[in-house]
C-alpha positions in Angstrom: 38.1 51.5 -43.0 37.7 49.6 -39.3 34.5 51.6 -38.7 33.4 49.7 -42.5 34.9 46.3 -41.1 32.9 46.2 -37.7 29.6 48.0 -39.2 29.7 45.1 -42.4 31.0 42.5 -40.0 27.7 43.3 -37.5 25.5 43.5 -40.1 26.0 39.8 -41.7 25.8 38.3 -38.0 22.4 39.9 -37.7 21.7 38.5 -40.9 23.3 35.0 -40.1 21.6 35.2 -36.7 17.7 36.3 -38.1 18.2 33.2 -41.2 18.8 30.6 -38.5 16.2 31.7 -36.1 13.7 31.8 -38.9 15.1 28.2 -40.4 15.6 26.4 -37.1 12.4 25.8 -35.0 14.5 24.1 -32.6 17.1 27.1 -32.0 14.6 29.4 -31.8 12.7 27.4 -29.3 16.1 27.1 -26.9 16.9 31.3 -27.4 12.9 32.0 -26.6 12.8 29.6 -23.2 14.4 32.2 -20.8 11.1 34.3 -22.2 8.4 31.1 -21.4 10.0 30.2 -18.3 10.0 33.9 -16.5 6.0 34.0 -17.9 5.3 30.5 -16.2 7.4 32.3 -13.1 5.3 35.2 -12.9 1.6 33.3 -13.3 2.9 31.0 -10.5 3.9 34.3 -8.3 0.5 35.3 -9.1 -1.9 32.4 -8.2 0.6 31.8 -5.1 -0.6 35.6 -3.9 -4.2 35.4 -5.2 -4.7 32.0 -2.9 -2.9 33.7 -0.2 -4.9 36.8 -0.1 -8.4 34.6 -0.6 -7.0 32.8 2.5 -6.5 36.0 4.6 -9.6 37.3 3.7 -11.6 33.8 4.6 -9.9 33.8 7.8 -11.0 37.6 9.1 
């Protein structure tokens, strides 16, 4: 009977969760950010080490 509660109980907050990530482009925007801000991370690590090995290999 518990094991019904928590497997019923998870399954509507799923549901509850996917309808307002689907209906709300502003919720969805604020849950995705962590996602576009590591990507804009990583191209910035990347250009910061391509310049710096163009740099190294001007300089020899």
């Amino acid at each position: 009977m518990i094991a019904d509660i928590v497997v019923w109980g998870s399954l509507i907050c799923a549901a509850l969760y996917c309808g307002a990530w689907l209906l709300s482009p502003r919720l969805r925007e604020q849950i995705e950010q962590p996602k576009h801000q590591f990507q804009q991370q990583v191209q910035h690590f990347d250009t910061a080490r391509r310049e710096a090995g163009q740099q190294e290999r001007s300089q020899s």
